[in-house]
VMD Tcl script that builds the backbone (N, CA, C; Angstrom):
set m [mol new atoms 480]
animate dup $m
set s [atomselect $m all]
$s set {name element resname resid chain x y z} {
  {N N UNK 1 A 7.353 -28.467 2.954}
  {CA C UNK 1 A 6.115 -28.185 3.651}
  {C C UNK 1 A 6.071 -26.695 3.973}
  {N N UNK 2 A 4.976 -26.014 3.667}
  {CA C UNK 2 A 4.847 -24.480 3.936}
  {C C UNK 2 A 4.471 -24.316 5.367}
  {N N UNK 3 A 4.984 -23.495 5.873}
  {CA C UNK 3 A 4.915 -22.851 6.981}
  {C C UNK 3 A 3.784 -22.001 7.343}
  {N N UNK 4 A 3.167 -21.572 8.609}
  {CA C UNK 4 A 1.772 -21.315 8.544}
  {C C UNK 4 A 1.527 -20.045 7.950}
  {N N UNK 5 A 2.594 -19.163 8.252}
  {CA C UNK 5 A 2.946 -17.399 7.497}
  {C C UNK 5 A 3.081 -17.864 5.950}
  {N N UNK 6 A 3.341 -18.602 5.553}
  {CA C UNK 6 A 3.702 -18.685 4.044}
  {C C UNK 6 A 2.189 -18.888 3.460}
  {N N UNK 7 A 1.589 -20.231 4.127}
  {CA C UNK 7 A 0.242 -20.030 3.974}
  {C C UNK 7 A -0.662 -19.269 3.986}
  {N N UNK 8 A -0.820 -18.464 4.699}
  {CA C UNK 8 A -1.666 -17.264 4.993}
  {C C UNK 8 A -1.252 -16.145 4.024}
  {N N UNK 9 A 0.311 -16.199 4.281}
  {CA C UNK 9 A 0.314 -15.013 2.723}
  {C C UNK 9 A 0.044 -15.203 1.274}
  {N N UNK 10 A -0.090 -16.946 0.628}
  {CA C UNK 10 A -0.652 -16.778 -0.004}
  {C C UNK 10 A -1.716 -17.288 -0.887}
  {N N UNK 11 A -2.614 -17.663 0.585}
  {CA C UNK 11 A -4.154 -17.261 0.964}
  {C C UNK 11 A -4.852 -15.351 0.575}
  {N N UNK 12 A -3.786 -15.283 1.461}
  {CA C UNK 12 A -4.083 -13.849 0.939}
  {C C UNK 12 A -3.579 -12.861 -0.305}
  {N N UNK 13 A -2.830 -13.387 -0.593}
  {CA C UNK 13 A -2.579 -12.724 -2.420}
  {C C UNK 13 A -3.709 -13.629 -3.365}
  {N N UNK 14 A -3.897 -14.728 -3.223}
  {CA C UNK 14 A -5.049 -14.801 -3.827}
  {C C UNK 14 A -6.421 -14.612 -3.880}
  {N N UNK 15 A -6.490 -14.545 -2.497}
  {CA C UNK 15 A -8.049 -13.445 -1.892}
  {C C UNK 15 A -8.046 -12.302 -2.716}
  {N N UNK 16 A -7.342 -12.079 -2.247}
  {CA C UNK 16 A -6.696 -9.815 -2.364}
  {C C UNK 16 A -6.864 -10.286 -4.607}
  {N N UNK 17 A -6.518 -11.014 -5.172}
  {CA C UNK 17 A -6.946 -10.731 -6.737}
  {C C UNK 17 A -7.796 -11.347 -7.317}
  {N N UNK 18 A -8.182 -12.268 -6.182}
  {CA C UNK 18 A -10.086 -12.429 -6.504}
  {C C UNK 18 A -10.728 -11.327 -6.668}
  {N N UNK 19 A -10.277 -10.634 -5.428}
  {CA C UNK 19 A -11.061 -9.116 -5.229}
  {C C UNK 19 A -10.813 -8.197 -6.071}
  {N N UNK 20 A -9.532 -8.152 -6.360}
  {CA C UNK 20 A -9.104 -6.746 -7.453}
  {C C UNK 20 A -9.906 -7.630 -8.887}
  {N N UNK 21 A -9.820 -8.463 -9.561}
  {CA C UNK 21 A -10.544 -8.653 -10.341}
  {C C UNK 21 A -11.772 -8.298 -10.421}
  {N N UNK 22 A -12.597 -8.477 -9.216}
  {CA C UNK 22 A -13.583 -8.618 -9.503}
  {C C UNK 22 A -14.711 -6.998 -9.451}
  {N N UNK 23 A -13.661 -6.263 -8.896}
  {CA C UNK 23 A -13.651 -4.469 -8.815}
  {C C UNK 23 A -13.976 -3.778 -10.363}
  {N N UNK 24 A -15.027 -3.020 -10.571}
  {CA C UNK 24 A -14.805 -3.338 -12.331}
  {C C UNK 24 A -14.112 -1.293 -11.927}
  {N N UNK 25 A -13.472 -0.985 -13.470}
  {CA C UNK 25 A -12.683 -0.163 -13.025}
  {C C UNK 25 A -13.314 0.876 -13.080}
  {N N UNK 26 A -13.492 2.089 -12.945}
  {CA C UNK 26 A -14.403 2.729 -12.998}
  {C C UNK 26 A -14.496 3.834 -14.271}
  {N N UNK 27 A -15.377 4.397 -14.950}
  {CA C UNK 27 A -15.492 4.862 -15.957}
  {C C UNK 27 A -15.491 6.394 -15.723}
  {N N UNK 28 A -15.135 6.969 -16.825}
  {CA C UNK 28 A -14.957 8.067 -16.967}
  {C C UNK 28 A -15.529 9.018 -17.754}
  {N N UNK 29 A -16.287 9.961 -17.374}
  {CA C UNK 29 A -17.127 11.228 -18.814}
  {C C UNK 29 A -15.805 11.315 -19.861}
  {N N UNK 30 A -15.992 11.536 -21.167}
  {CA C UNK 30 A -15.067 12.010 -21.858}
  {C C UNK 30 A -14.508 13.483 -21.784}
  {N N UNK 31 A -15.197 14.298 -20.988}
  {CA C UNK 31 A -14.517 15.688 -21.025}
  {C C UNK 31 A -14.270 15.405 -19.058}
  {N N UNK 32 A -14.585 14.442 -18.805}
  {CA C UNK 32 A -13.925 14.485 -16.959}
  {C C UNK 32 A -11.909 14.831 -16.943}
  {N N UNK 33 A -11.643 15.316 -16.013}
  {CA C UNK 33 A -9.922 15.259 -15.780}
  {C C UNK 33 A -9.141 14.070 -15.170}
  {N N UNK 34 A -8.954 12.785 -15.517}
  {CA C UNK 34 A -8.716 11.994 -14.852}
  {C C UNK 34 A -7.690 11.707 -13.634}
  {N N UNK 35 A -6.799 13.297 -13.886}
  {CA C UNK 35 A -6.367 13.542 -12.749}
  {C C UNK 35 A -6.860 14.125 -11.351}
  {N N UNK 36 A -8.251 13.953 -11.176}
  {CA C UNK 36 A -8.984 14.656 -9.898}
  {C C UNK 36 A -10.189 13.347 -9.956}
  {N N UNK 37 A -9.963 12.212 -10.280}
  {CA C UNK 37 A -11.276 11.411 -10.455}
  {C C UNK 37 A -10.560 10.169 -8.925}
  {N N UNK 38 A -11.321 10.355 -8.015}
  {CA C UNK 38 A -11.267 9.615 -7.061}
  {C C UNK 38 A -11.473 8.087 -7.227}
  {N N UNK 39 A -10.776 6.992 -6.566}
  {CA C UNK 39 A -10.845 5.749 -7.190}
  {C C UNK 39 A -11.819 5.444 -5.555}
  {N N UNK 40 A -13.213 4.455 -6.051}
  {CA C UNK 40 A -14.412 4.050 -5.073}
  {C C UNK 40 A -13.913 3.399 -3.896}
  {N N UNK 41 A -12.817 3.025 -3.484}
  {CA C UNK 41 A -12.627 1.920 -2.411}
  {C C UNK 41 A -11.509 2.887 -1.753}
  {N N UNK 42 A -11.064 3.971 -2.565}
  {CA C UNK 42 A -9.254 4.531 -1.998}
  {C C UNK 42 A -9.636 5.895 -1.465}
  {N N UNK 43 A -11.384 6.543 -1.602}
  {CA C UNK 43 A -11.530 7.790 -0.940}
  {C C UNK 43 A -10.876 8.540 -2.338}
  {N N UNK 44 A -10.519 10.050 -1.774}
  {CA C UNK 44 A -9.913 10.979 -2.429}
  {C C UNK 44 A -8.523 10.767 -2.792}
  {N N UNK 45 A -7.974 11.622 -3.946}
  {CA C UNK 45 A -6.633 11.174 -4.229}
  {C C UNK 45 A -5.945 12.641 -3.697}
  {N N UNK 46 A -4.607 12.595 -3.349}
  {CA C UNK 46 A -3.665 13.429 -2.333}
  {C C UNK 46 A -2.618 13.594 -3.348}
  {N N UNK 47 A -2.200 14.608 -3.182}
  {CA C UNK 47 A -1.123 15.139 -4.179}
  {C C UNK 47 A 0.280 15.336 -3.260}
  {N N UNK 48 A 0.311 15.369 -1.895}
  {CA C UNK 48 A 1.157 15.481 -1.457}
  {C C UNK 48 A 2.195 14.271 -0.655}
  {N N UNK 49 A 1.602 13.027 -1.305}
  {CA C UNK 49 A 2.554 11.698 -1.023}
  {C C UNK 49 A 3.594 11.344 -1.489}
  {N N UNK 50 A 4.413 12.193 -2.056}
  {CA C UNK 50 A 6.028 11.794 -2.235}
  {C C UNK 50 A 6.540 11.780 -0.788}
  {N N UNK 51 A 6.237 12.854 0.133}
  {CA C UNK 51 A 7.073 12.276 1.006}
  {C C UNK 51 A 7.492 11.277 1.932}
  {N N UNK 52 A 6.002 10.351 1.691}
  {CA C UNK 52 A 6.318 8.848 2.172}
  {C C UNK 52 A 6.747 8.048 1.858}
  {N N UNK 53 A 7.502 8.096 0.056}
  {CA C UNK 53 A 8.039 7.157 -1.144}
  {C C UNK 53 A 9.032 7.251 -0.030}
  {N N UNK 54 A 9.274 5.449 -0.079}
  {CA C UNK 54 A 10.589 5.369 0.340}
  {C C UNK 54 A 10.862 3.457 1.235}
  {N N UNK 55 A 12.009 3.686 1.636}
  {CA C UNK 55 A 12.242 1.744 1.860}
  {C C UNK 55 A 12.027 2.187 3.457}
  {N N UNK 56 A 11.284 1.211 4.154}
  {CA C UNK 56 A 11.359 0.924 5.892}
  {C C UNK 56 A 11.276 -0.501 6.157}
  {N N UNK 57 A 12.281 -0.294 7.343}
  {CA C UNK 57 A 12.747 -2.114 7.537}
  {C C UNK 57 A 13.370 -1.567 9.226}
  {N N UNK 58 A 13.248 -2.500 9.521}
  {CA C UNK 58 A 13.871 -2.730 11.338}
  {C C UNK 58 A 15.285 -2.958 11.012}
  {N N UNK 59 A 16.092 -2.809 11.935}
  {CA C UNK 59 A 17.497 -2.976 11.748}
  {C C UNK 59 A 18.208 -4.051 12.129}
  {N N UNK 60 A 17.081 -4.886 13.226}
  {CA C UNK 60 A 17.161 -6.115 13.662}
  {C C UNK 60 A 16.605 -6.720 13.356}
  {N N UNK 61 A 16.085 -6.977 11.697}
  {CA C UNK 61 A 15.601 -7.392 11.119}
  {C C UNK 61 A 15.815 -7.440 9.944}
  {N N UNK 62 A 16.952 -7.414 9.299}
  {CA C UNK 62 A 17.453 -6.822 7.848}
  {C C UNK 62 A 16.759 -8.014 6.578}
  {N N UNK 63 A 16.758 -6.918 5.750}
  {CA C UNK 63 A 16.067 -8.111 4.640}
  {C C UNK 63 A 14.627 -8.607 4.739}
  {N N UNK 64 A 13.878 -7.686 5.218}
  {CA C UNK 64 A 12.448 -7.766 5.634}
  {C C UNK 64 A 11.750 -6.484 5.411}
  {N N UNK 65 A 12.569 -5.936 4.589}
  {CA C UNK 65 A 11.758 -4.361 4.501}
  {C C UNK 65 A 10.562 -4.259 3.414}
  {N N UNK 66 A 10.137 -3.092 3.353}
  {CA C UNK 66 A 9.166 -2.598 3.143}
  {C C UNK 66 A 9.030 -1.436 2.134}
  {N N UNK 67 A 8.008 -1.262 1.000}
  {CA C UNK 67 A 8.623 -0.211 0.156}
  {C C UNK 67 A 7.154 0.351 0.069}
  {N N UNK 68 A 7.291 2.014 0.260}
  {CA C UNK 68 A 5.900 2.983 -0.025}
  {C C UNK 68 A 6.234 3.190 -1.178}
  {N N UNK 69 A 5.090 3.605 -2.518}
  {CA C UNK 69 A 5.319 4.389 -3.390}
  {C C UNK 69 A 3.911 4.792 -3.847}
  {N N UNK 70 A 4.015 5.263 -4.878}
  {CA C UNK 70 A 2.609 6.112 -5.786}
  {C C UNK 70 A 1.794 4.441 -6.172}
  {N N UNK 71 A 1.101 4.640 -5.763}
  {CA C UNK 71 A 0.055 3.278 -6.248}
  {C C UNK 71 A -0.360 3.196 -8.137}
  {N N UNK 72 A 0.376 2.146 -8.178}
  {CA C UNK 72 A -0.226 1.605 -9.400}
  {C C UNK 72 A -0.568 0.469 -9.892}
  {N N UNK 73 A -1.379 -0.344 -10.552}
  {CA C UNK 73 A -2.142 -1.191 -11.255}
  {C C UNK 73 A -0.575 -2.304 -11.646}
  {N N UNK 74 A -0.301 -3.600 -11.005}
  {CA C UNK 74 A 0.652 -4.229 -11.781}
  {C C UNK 74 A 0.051 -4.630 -13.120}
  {N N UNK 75 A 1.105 -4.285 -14.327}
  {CA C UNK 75 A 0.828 -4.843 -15.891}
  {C C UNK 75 A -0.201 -5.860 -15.757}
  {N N UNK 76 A -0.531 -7.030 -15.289}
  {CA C UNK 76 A -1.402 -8.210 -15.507}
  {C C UNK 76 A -2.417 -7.974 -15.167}
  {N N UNK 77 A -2.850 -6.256 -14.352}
  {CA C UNK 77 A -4.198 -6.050 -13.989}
  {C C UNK 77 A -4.480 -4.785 -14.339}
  {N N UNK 78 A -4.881 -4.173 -15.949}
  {CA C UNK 78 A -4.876 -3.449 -16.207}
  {C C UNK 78 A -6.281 -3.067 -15.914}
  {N N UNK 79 A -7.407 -3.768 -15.629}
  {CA C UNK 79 A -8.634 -3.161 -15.380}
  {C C UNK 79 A -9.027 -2.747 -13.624}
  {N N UNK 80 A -7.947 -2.560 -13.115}
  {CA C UNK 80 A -7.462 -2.089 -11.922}
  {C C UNK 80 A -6.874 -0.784 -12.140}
  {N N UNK 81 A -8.172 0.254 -12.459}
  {CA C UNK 81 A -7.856 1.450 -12.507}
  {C C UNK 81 A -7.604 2.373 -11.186}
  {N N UNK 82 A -6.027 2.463 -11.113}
  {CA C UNK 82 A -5.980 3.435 -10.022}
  {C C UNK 82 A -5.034 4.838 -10.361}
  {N N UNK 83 A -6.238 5.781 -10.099}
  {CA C UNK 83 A -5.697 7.071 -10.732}
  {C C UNK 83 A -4.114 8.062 -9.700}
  {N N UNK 84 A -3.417 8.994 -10.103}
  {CA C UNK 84 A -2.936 9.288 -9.483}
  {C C UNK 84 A -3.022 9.730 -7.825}
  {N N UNK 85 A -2.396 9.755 -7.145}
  {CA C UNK 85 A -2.349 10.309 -5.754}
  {C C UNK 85 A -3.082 9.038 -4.447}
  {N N UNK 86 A -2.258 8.247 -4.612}
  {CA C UNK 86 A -2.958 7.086 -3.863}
  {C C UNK 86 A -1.443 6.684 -3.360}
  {N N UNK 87 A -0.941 5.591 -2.165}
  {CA C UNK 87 A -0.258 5.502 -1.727}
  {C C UNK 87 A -0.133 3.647 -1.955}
  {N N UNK 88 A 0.710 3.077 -2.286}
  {CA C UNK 88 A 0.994 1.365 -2.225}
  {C C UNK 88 A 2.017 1.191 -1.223}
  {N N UNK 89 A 1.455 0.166 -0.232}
  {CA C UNK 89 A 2.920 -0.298 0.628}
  {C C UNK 89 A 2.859 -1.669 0.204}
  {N N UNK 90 A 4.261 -2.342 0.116}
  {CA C UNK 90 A 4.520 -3.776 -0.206}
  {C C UNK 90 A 5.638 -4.378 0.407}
  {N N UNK 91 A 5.754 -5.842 0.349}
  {CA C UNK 91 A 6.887 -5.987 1.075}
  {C C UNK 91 A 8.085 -6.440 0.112}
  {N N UNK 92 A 8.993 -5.910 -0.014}
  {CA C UNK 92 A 10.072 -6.211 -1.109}
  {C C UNK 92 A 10.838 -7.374 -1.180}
  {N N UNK 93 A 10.615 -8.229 -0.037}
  {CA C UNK 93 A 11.358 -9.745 -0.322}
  {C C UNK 93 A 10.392 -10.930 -0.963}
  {N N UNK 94 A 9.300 -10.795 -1.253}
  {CA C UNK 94 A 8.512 -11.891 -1.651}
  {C C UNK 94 A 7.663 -11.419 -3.100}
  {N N UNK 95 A 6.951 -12.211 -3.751}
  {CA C UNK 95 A 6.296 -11.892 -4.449}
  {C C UNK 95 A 4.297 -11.846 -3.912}
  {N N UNK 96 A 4.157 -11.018 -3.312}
  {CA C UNK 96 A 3.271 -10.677 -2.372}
  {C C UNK 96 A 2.279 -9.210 -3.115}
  {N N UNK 97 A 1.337 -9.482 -3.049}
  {CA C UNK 97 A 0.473 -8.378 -3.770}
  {C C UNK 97 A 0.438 -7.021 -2.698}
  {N N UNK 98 A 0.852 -5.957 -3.175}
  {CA C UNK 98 A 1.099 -4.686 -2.382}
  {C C UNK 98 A -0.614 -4.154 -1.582}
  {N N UNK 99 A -0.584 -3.348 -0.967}
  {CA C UNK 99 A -1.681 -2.942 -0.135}
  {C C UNK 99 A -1.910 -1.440 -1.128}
  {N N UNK 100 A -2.691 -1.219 -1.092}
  {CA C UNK 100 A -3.395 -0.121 -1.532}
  {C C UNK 100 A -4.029 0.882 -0.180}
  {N N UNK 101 A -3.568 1.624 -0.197}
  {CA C UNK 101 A -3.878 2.831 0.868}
  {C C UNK 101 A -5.352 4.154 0.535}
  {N N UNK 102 A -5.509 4.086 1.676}
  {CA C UNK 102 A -6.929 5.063 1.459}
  {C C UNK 102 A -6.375 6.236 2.511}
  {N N UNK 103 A -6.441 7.389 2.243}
  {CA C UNK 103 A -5.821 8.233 3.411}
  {C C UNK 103 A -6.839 8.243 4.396}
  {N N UNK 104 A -6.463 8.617 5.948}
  {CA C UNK 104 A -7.446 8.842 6.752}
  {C C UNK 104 A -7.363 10.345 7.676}
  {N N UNK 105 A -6.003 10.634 7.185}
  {CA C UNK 105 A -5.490 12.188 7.917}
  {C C UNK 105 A -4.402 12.494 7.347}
  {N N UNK 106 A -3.862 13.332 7.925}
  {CA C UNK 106 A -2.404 13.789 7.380}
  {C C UNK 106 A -1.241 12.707 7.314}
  {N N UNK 107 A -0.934 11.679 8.104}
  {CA C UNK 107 A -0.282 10.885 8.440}
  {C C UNK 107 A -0.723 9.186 8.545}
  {N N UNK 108 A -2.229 9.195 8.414}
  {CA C UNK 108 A -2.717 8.124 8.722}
  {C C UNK 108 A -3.110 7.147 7.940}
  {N N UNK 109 A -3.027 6.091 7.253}
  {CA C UNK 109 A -3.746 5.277 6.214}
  {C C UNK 109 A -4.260 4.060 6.446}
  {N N UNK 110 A -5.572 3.811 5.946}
  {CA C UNK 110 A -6.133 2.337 6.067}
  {C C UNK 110 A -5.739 1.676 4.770}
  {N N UNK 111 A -6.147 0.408 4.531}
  {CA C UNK 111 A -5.627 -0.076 3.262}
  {C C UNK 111 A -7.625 -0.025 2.924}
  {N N UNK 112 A -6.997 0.080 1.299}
  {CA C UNK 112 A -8.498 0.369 0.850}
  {C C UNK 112 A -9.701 -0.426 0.163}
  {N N UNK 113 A -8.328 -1.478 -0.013}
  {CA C UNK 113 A -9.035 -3.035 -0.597}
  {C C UNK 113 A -8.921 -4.275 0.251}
  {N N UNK 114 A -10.019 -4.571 0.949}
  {CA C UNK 114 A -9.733 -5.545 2.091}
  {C C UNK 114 A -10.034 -7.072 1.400}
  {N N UNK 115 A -9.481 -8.377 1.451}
  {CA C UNK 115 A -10.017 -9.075 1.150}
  {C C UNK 115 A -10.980 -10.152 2.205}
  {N N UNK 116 A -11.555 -10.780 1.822}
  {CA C UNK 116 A -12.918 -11.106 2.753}
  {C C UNK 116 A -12.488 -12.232 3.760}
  {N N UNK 117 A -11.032 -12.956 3.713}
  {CA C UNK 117 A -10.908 -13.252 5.090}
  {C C UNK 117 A -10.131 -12.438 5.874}
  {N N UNK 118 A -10.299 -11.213 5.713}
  {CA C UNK 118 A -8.768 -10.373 6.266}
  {C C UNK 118 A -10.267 -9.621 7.112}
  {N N UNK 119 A -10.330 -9.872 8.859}
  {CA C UNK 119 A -11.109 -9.574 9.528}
  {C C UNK 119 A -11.508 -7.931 9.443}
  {N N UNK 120 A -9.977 -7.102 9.600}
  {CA C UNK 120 A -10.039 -5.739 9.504}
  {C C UNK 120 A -8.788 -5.023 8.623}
  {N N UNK 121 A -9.277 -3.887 8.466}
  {CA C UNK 121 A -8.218 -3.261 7.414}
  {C C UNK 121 A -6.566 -3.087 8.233}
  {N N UNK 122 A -5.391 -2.968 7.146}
  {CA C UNK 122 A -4.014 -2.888 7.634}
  {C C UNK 122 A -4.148 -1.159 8.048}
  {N N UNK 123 A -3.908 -0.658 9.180}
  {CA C UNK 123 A -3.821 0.619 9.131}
  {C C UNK 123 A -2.173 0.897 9.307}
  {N N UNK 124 A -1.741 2.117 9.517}
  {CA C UNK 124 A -0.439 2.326 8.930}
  {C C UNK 124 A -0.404 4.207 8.889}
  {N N UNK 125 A 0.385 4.335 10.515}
  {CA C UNK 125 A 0.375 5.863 11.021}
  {C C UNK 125 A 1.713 5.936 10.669}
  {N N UNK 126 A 1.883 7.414 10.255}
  {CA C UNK 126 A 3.740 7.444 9.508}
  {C C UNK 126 A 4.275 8.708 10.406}
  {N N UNK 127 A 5.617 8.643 11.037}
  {CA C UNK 127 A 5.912 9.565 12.329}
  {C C UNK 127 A 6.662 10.567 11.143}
  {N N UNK 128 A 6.157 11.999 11.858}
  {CA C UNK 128 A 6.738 12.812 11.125}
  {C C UNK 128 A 8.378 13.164 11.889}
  {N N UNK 129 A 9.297 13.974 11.581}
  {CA C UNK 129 A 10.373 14.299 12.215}
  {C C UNK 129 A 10.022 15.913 12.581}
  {N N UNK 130 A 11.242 16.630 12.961}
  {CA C UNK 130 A 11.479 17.890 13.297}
  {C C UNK 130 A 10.623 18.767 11.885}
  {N N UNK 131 A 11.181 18.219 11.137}
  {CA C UNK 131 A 11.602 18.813 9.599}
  {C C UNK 131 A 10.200 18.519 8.997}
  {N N UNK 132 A 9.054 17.711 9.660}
  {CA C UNK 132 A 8.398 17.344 9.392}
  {C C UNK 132 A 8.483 16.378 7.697}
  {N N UNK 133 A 9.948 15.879 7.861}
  {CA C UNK 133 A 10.004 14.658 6.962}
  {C C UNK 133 A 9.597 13.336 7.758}
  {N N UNK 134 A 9.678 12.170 6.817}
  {CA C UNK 134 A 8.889 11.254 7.074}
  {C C UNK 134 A 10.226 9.920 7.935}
  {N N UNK 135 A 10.119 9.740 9.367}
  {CA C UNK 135 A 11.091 9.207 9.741}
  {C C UNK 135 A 10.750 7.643 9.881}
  {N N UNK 136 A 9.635 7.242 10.000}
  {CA C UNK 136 A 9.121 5.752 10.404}
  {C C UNK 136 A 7.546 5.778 10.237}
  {N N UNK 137 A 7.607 4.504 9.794}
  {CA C UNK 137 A 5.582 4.048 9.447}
  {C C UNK 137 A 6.018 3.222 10.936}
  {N N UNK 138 A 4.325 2.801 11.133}
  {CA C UNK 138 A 3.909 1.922 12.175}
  {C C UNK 138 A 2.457 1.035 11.753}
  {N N UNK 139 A 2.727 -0.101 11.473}
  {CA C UNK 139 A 1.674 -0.868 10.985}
  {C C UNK 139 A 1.171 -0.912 12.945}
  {N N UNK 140 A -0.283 -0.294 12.737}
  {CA C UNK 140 A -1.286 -0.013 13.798}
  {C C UNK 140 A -1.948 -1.513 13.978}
  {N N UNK 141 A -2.157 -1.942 13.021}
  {CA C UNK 141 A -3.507 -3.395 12.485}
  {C C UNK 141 A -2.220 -3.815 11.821}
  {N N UNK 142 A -2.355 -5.241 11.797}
  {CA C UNK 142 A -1.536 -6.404 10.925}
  {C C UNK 142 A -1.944 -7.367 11.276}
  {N N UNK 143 A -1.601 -8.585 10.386}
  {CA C UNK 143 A -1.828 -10.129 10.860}
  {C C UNK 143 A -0.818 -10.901 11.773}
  {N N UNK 144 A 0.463 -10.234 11.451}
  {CA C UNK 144 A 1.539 -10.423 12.066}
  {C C UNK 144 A 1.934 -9.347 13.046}
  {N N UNK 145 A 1.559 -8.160 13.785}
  {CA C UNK 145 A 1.667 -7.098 14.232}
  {C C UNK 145 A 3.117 -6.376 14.722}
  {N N UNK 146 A 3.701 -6.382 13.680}
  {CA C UNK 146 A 4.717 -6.173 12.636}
  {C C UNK 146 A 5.566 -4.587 13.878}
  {N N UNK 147 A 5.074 -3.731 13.655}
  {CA C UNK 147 A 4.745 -2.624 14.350}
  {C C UNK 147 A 5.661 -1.298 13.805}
  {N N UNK 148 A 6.689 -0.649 14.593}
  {CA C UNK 148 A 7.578 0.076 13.802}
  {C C UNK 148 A 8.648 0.067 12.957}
  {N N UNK 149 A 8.627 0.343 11.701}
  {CA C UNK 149 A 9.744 0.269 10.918}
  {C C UNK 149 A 10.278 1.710 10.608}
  {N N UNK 150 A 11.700 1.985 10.870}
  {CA C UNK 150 A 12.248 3.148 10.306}
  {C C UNK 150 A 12.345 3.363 8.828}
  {N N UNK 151 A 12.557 4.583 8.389}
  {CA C UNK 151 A 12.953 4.731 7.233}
  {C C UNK 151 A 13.845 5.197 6.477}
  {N N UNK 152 A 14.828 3.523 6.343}
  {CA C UNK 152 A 16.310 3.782 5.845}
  {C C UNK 152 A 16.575 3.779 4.460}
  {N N UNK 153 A 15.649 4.757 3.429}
  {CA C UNK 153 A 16.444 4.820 2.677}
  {C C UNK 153 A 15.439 5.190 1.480}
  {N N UNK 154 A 15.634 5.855 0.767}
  {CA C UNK 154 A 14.865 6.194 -1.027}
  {C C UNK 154 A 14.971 4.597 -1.413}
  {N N UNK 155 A 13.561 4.750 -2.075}
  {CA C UNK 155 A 13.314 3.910 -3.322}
  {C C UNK 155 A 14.532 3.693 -4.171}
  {N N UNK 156 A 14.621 2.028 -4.833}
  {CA C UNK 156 A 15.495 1.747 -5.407}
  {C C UNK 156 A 15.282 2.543 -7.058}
  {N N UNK 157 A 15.974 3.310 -7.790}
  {CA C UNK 157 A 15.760 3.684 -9.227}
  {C C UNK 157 A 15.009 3.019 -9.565}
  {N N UNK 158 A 15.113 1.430 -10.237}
  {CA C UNK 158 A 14.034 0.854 -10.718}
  {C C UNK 158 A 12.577 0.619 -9.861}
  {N N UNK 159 A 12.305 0.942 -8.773}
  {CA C UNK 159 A 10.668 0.765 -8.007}
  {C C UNK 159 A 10.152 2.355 -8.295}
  {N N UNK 160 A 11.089 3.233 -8.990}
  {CA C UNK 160 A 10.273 5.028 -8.995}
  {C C UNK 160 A 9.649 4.551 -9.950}
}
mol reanalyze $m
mol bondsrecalc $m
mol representation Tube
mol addrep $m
């Protein structure tokens, strides 16, 4: 018997690729640069998001983490055009469809594809350090209100 979180998550991976399906991808002039072509739901694309690539998880919570990287289209949804400089957060223990990020400031992100029972968007403020490297996200909005996760550690080789 599924549990009510199991349900809801995936309620919502199948919402969330109703929706990405049904997004048609967007087209391009033949002399356009497709590296400066903004994707309709994600705002502008940002060139300076490597420094949020990376794993965050609670420590009293192990095995529940969380992985940022460069947003891209999984293989089975190739008409899910998303051009460079966009941000994906996902959760790395399940097979769970990742969030797609829209920037909102220097530090700040909404998710950019909402699906239609998901009341409001996941937002997701990332604490800078001294060094102004990237020390912890904070899911702001969630269903589960999840809240701060540190960030212990680079992307695994195979998720770059």
């Amino acid at each position: 018997m599924q549990t009510e979180a199991a349900m809801r998550i995936s309620l919502f991976v199948s919402l969330l690729l109703v929706l990405m399906l049904s997004v048609p991808a967007p087209t391009q002039a033949q002399d356009s640069d497709p590296e400066s072509e903004a994707h309709p739901q994600l705002g502008e694309p940002r060139d300076d998001l490597e420094r949020f690539y990376g794993v965050y998880g609670d420590p009293d919570n192990p095995g529940r983490d969380f992985f940022v990287k460069e947003a891209e289209a999984p293989i089975w949804m190739e008409r899910l055009n998303i051009p460079p400089g966009y941000l994906m957060i996902g959760a790395m223990w399940g097979d769970v469809a990742p969030w797609y990020m829209k920037s909102l400031s220097e530090t700040e992100f909404e998710q950019g594809i909402v699906p239609g029972h998901q009341e409001e968007p996941l937002t997701v403020t990332f604490e800078l350090g001294e060094d102004s490297t990237v020390v912890a996200l904070t899911f702001e909005t969630m269903f589960d209100d999840r809240g701060r996760l540190e960030r212990i550690g680079n992307l695994p080789e195979r998720w770059r």
